[in-house]
FILO-190924 format. One record per residue (C-alpha): residue number from 1; residue in three letters; x, y, z. Coordinates in steps of 0.1 Angstrom, whole numbers, m for minus. Layout:
<rs>
> num,residuo,u,v,w
> NUM,ALA,X,Y,Z
...
</rs>
This chain:
<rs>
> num,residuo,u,v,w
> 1,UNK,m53,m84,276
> 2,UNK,m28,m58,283
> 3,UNK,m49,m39,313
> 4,UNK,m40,2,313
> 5,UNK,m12,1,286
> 6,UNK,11,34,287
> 7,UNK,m3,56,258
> 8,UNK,36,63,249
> 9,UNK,49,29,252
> 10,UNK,72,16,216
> 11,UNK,54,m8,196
> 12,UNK,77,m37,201
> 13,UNK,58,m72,188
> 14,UNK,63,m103,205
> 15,UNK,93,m112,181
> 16,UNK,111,m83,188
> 17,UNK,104,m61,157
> 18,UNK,100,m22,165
> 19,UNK,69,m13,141
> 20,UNK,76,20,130
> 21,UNK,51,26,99
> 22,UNK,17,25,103
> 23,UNK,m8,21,68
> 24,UNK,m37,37,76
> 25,UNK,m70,27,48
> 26,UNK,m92,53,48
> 27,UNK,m118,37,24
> 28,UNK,m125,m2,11
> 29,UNK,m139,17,m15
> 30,UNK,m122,21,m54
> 31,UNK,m129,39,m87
> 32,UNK,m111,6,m106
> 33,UNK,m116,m29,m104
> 34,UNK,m84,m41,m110
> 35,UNK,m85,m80,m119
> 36,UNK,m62,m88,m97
> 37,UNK,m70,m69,m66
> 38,UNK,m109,m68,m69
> 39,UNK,m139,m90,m79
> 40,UNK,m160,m65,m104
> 41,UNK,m192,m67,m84
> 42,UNK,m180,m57,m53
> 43,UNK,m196,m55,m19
> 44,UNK,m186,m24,0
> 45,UNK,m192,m14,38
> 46,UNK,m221,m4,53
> 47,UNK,m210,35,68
> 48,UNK,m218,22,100
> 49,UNK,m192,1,105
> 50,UNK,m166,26,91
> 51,UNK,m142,52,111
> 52,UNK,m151,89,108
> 53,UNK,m123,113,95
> 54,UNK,m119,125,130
> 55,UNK,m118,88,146
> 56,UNK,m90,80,122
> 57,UNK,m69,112,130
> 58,UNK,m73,106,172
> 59,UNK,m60,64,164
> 60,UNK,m30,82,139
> 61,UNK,m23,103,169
> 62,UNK,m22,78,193
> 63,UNK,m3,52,173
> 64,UNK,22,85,166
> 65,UNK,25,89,202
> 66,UNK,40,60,205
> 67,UNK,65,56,181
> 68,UNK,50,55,148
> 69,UNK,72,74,124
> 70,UNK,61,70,91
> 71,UNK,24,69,79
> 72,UNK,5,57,43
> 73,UNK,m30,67,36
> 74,UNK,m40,38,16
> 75,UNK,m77,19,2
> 76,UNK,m95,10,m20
> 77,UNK,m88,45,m36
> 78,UNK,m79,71,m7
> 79,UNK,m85,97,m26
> 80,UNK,m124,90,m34
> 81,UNK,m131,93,7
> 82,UNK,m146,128,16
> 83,UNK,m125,148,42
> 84,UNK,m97,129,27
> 85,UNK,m81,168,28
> 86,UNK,m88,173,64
> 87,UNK,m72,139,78
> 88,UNK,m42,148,50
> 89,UNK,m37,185,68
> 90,UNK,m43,172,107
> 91,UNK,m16,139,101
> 92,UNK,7,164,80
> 93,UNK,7,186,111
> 94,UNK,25,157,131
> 95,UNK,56,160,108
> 96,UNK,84,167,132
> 97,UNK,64,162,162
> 98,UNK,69,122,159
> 99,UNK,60,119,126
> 100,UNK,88,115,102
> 101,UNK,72,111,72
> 102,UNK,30,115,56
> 103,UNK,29,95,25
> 104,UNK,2,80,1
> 105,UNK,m9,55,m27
> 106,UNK,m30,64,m53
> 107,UNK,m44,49,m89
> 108,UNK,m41,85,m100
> 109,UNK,m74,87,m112
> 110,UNK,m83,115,m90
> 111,UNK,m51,129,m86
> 112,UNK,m52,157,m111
> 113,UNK,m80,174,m84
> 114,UNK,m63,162,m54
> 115,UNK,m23,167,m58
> 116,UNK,m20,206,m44
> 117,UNK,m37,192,m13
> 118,UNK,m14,166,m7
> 119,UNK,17,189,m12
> 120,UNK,0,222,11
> 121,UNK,m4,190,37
> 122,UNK,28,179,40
> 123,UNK,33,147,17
> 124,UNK,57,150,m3
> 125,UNK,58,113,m21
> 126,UNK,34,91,m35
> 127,UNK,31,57,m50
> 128,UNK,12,55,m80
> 129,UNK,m2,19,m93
> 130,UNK,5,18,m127
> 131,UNK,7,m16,m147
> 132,UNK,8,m5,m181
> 133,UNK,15,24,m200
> 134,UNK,m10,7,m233
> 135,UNK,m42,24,m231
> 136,UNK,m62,m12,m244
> 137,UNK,m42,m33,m216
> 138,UNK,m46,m11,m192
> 139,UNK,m85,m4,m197
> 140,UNK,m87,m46,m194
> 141,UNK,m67,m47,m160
> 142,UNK,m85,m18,m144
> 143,UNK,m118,m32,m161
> 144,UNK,m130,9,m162
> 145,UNK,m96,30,m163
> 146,UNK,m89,55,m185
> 147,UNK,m50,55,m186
> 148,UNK,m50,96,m200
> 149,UNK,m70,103,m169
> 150,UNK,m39,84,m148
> 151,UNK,m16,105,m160
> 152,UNK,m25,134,m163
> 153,UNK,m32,130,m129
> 154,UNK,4,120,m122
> 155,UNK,19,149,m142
> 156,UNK,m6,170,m116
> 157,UNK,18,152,m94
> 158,UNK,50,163,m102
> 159,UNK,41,199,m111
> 160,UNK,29,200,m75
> 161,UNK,62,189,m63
> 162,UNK,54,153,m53
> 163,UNK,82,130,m56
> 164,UNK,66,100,m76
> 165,UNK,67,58,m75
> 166,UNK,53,43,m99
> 167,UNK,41,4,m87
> 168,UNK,39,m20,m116
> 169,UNK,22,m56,m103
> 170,UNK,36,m80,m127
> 171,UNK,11,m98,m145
> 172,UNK,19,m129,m167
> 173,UNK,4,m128,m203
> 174,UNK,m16,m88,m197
> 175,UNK,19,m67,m188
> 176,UNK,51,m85,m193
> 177,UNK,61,m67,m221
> 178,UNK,57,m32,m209
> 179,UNK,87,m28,m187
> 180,UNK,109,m15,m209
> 181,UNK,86,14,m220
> 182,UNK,74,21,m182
> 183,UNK,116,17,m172
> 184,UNK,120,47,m198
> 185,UNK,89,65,m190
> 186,UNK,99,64,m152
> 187,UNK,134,79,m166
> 188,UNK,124,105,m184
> 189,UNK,99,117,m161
> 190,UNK,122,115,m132
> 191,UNK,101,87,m111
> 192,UNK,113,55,m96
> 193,UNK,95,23,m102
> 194,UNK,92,m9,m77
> 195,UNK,76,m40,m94
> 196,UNK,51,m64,m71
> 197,UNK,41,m99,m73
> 198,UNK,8,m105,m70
> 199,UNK,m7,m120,m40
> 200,UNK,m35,m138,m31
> 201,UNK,m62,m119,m12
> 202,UNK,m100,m122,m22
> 203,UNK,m117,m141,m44
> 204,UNK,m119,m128,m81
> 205,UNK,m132,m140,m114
> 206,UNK,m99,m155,m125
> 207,UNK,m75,m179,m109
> 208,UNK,m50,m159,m102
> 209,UNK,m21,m189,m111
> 210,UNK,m25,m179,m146
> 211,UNK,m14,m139,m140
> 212,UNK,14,m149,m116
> 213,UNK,54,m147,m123
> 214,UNK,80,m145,m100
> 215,UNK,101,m108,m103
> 216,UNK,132,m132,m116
> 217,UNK,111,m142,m144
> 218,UNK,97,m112,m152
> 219,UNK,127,m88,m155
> 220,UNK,151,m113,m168
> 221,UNK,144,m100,m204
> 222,UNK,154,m64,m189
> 223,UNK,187,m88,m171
> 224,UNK,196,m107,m202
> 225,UNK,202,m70,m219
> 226,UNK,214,m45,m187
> 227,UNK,234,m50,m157
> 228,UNK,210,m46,m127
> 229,UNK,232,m42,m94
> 230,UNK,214,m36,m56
> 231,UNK,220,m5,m41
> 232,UNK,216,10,m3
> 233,UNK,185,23,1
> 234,UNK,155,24,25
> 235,UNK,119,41,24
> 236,UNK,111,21,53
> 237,UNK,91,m3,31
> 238,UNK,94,m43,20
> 239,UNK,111,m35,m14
> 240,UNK,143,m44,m18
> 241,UNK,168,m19,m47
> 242,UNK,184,m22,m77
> 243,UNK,203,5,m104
> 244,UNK,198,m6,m140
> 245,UNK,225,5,m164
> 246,UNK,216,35,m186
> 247,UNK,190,44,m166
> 248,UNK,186,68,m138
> 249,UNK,151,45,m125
> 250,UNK,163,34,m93
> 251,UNK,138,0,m96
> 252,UNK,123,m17,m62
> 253,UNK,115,m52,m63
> 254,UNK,89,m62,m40
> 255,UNK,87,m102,m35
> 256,UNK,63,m116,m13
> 257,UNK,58,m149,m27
> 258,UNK,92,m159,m45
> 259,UNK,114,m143,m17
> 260,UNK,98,m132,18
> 261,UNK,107,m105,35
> 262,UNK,90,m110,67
> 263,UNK,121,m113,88
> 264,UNK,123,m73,88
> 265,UNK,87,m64,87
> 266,UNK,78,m30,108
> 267,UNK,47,m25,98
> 268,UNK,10,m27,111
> 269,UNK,m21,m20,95
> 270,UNK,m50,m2,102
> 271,UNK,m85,m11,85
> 272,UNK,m108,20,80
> 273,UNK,m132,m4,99
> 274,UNK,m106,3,131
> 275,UNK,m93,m33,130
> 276,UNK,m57,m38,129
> 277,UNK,m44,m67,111
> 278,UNK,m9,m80,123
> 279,UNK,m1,m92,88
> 280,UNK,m14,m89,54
> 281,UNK,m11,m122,51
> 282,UNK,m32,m136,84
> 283,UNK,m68,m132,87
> 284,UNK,m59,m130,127
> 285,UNK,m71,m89,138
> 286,UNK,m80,m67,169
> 287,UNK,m111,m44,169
> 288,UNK,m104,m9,182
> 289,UNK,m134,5,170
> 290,UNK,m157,m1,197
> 291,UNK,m131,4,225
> 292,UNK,m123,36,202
> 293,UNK,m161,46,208
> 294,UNK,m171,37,243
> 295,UNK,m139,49,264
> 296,UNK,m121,14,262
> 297,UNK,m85,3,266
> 298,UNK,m75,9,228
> 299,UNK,m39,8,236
> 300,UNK,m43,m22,257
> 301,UNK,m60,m37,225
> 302,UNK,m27,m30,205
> 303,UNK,m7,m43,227
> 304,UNK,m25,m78,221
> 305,UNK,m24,m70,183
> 306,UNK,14,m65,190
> 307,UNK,18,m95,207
> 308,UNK,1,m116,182
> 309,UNK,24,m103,149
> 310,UNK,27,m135,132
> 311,UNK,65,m143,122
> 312,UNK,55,m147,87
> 313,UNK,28,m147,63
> 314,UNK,12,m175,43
> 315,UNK,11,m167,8
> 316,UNK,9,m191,m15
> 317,UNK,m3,m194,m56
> 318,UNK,m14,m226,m71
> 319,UNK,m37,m237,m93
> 320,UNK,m73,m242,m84
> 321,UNK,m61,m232,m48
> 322,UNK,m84,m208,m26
> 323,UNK,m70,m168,m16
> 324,UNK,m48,m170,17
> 325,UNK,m70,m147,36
> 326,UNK,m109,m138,21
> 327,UNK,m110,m101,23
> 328,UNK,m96,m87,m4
> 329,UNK,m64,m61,m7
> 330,UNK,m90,m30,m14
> 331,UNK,m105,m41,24
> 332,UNK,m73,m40,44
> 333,UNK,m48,m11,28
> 334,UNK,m22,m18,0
</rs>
């Protein structure tokens, strides 16, 4: 282990990346069970072994310290964890003194309550997951969504001066003809919209080979009737842009399975259990919590994490075949 670590050293990992963005999960917790991201009986943590509010903030600080520029307050849900507000107004404080940029995902189902917060804090963009834009599909995805309460909670969004994302997992057989209407809904409404492949974390009730397409497959229809042509743009994420003709969408592709994008990866994760996972992909993590609570090395501890950033994940889909990691995405941060 890296003994005394500088608190301000750059987060370099062993292949050389410079991690820059941190996603910070506040909660494992959800108010959906989405079939593709959550069994529907699901086992949450104990509140033991979860960080405080103020324990998170002092690790976003430290990780800021040292070269973090952009953070994500992910789940489960981040907007179901209490004092969700206060760690929103102490990490939106940061902006300009490190931080770049305060950002966060949300199902929107709580967004209606929660989006002047987020704006009086400092964020000023959110992703919203939203697969379908049909009330029936989108009530048997989500298993217990209600798709007016989604977005009305996004509309909260945007008259609170949020810029919006809307993330569309594509789904095989539940969602593949919705693009065109969420394409024109994202126009009109003035949001961008980056499509996801789904990927293979936790066990649920279906095999998750029957759901999955590859983003070629899946907007070819969209291809076969509008030129789709990459632009230059960066949010500091994995997606990669296009511009679709007659459309002012700017549309993000993000492609873990049918094109990886590992080579470039600057991000690190940050359990709300304090364990840092080198790759969404990799079951391999360091525990800061307990160094976190008893005066340990913590930035000793991610240098190790650091050191260990795998070169690429293992995804995979195929029938009958197990998740690449157990825990599911709701455990680690979108």
């Amino acid at each position: 282990m890296a003994a005394n670590s500088s608190p301000s050293a750059p987060l370099i990992d062993g292949i050389g990346r410079r991690i820059s963005y941190l996603r910070l999960s506040v909660t494992d917790r959800c108010d959906l069970r989405c079939r593709y991201c959550m069994a529907e009986d699901m086992r949450f943590l104990p509140r033991s072994q979860v960080l405080s509010i103020e324990e998170m903030g002092d690790l976003a600080e430290r990780f800021v310290a040292r070269g973090i520029r952009r953070i994500r307050l992910t789940g489960g849900e981040p907007l179901v964890r209490r004092g969700i507000d206060m760690l929103a107004a102490r990490l939106g404080a940061l902006i300009g003194y490190g931080l770049d940029e305060l950002t966060l995902t949300t199902n929107a189902m709580r967004l209606s309550e929660h989006a002047p917060m987020l704006a009086a804090a400092g964020v000023r963009r959110i992703n919203v997951s939203l697969d379908t834009l049909d009330p029936v599909a989108f009530r048997h995805i989500t298993r217990v969504g209600d798709l007016d309460v989604a977005l009305r909670g996004v509309e909260a969004a945007r008259e609170a001066g949020l810029a919006v994302k809307v993330n569309m997992v594509a789904l095989a057989g539940l969602n593949e003809d919705q693009l065109p209407p969420m394409l024109d809904y994202c126009g009109a409404n003035g949001f961008d919209l980056t499509l996801i492949e789904t990927m293979p974390l936790g066990e649920v009730a279906e095999d998750r080979s029957d759901h999955y397409i590859p983003l070629h497959q899946f907007i070819a229809p969209l291809r076969a009737e509008r030129e789709i042509f990459p632009v230059d743009k960066r949010t500091g994420g994995p997606a990669r842009y296009f511009a679709v003709e007659g459309s002012p969408v700017t549309l993000g592709l993000i492609t873990p399975l049918s094109d990886n994008f590992c080579a470039t990866c600057n991000r690190i994760r940050l359990t709300v259990e304090g364990r840092i996972y080198m790759c969404l992909g990799q079951e391999d993590h360091v525990d800061l919590r307990a160094a976190l609570r008893d005066g340990g090395d913590v930035d000793g501890l991610i240098d190790v994490a650091l050191a260990g950033k795998p070169r690429a994940h293992d995804f995979h889909i195929e029938r009958k075949s197990t998740p690449a990691v157990a825990r599911h995405m709701s455990a680690t941060g979108g």
